[in-house]
C-alpha positions in Angstrom: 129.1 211.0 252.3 132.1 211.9 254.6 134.5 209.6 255.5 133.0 210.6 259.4 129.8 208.7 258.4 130.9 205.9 257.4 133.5 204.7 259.9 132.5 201.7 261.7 134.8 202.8 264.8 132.7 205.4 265.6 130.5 204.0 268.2 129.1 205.5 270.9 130.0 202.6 273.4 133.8 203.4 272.8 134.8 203.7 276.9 137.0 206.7 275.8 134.3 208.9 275.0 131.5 207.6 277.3 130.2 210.9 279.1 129.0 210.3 283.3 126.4 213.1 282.8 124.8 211.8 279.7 122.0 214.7 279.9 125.2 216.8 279.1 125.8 214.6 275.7 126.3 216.3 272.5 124.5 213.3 270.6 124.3 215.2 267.4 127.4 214.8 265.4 126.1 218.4 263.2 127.5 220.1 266.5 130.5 218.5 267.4 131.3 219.2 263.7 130.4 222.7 264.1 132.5 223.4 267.3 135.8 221.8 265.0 135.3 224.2 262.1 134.5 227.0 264.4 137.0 227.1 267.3 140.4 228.5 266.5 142.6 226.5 269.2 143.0 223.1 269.5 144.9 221.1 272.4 146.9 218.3 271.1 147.6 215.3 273.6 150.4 213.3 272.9 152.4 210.5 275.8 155.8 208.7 275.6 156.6 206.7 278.2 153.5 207.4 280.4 154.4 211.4 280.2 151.6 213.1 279.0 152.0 216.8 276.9 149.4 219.0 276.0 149.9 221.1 272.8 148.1 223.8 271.6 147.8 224.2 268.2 145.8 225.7 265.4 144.3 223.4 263.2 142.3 222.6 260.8 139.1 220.2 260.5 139.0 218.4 257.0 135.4 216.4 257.7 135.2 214.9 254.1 138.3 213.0 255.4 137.5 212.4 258.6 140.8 214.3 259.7 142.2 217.3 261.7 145.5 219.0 260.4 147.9 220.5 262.3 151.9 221.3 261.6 154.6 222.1 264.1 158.3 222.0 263.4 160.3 219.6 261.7 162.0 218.3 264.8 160.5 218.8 268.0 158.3 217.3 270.8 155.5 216.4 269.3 156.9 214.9 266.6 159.2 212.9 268.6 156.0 211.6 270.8 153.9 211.0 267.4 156.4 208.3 266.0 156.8 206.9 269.0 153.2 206.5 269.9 150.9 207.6 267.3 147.7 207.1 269.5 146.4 210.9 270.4 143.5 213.0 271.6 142.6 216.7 270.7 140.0 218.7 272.1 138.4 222.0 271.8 136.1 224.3 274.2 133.9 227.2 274.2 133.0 229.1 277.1 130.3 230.4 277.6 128.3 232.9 280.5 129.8 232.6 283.5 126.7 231.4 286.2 126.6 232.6 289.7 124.5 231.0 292.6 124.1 231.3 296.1 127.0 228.8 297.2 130.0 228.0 296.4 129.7 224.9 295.2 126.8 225.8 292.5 128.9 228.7 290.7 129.4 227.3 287.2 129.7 228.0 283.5 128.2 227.5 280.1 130.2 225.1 277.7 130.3 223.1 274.9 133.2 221.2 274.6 134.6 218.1 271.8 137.2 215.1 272.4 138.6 213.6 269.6 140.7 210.1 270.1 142.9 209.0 267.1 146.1 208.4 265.4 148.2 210.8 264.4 150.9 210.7 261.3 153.1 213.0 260.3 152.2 213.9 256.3 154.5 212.1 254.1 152.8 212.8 250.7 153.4 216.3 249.4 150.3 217.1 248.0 148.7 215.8 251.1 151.1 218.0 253.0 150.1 221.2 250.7 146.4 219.8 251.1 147.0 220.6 255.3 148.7 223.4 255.0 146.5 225.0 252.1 143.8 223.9 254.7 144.9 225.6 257.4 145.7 229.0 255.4 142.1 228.7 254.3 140.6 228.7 257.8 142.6 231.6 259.4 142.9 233.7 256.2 139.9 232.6 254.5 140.4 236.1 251.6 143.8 235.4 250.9 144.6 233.0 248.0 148.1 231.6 247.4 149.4 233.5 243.9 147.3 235.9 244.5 148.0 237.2 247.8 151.2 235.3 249.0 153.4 233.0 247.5 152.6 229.3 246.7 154.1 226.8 249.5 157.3 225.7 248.0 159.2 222.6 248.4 161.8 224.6 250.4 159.2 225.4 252.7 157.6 222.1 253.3 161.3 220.7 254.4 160.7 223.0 257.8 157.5 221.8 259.2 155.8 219.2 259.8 152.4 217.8 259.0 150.4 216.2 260.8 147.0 214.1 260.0 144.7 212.9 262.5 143.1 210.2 261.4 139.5 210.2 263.7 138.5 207.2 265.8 136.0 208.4 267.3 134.9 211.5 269.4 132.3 213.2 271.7 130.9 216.1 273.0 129.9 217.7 276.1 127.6 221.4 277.0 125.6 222.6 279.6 123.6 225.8 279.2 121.9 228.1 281.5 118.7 226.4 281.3 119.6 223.5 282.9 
């Protein structure tokens, strides 16, 4: 059992992912996982003092943790807004057909779309660190293995980034296809 499943927090009164147009509800957690593992940019939302920033990011989607990895530079932005505030929300989105109609108004588009609300950390642990990273590498170049096809991440190498773990709150998830 994933960490995901058995997280008391994840409840679907939580006011931060309550959804107006609750026909438009992703209520089954199997897709909201599957847009995660499947999309290939995620936006990162970080605030210190009441400034908001977007990020995007690639990332990866560890769901026996109940996590989403991500690394940016050692010193930087997000970093700076993480240790200050560790509270966070990352979404992704996948567009679908576009829909004409005969007003204005009523031209729309097919989505499916996930929000994730959390705390963020940057990766202390090393082996947690290589975990991410190792993670990540598998995702975006899922036939390459490290000693194999590149070089192990070194120490040297984990000094110039950083890693970040969310740890997931809770989330949800939003669509609306053609047929509605």
């Amino acid at each position: 059992m994933s960490k995901l499943e058995t997280s008391p927090s994840r409840q679907p009164e939580d006011p931060r992912t309550r959804i107006r147009r609750t026909d438009r509800a992703l209520e089954d957690d199997t897709r909201i996982t599957e847009l995660l593992h499947r999309q290939q940019v995620g936006f990162i939302a970080t605030s210190l003092d009441n400034q908001p920033f977007l990020n995007p990011n690639l990332y990866w989607f560890d769901e026996a943790q109940g996590r989403i990895y991500f690394h940016t530079a050692s010193v930087g932005r997000t970093r700076a807004n993480i240790e200050a505030n560790p509270k966070v929300c990352f979404g992704v989105a996948d567009m679908g057909d576009l829909i004409p109609a005969e007003t204005a108004m009523e031209f729309s588009t097919e989505y499916a779309s996930v929000l994730v609300f959390g705390q963020a950390r940057v990766v202390e642990d090393r082996n947690e660190a290589e975990h991410g990273l190792y993670g990540l590498l598998g995702k975006y170049f899922p036939e390459h293995r490290p000693g194999e096809h590149y070089q192990a991440i070194t120490p040297q190498e984990l000094t110039l980034t950083s890693v970040f773990a969310i740890e997931i709150e809770t989330w949800s998830g939003k669509q609306k296809k053609l047929s509605e």
